[in-house]
N, C-alpha and C positions, 0 to 999 in steps of 0.2 A: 789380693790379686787385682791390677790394674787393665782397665778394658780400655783398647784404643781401635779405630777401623784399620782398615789393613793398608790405607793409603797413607795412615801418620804415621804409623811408624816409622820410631829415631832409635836406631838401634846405638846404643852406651858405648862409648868409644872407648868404657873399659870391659865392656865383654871379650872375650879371647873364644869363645864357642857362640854360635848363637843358632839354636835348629828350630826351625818353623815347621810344626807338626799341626798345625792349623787346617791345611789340606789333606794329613798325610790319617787323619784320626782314626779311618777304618782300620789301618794297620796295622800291625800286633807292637805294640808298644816294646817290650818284655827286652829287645837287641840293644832298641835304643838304651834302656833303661842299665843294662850292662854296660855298654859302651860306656857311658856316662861318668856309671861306679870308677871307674880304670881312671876318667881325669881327677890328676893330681889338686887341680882348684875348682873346685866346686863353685865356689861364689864368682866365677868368671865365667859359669853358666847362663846363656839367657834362655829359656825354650817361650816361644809364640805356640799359645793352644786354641782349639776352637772358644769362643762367647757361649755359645749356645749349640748343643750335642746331645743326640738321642741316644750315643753314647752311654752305656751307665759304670763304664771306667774310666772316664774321662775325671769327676773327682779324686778318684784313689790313684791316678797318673798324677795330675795335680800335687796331688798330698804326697805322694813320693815323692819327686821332685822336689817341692819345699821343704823336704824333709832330707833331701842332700846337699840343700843349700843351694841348689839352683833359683835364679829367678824367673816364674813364672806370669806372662802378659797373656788376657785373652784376647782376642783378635776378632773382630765383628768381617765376617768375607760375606762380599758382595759377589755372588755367582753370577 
């Protein structure tokens, strides 16, 4: 997994989804994670995650995602 701040990011001009959950970490993961299943191309996934999270499912969101073929960026945010 690639760490970028949140001002580099170049989002892949062949992503066809790309969800920034970077902000959103407190939130039940579980919709997105469905929602996701349902796209037909997985590798046209990009999702942006927090860098660093007090989070202790933020690896196993991670690891599911990479594990549906999405790509996963963490994202260093500057509050």
């Amino acid at each position: 997994m690639e760490t970028k701040d949140k001002n580099q990011r170049q989002h892949s001009p062949t992503s066809s989804v790309i969800v920034d959950w970077s902000t959103a970490c407190d939130a039940n993961p579980e919709g997105m994670i469905e929602w996701l299943k349902q796209y037909p191309r997985k590798g046209d996934i990009h999702v942006y995650l927090p860098s660093i999270s007090r989070r202790a499912q933020l690896p196993r969101l991670r690891s599911t995602l990479q594990g549906l073929g999405c790509t996963v960026t963490a994202v260093k945010n500057y509050a």
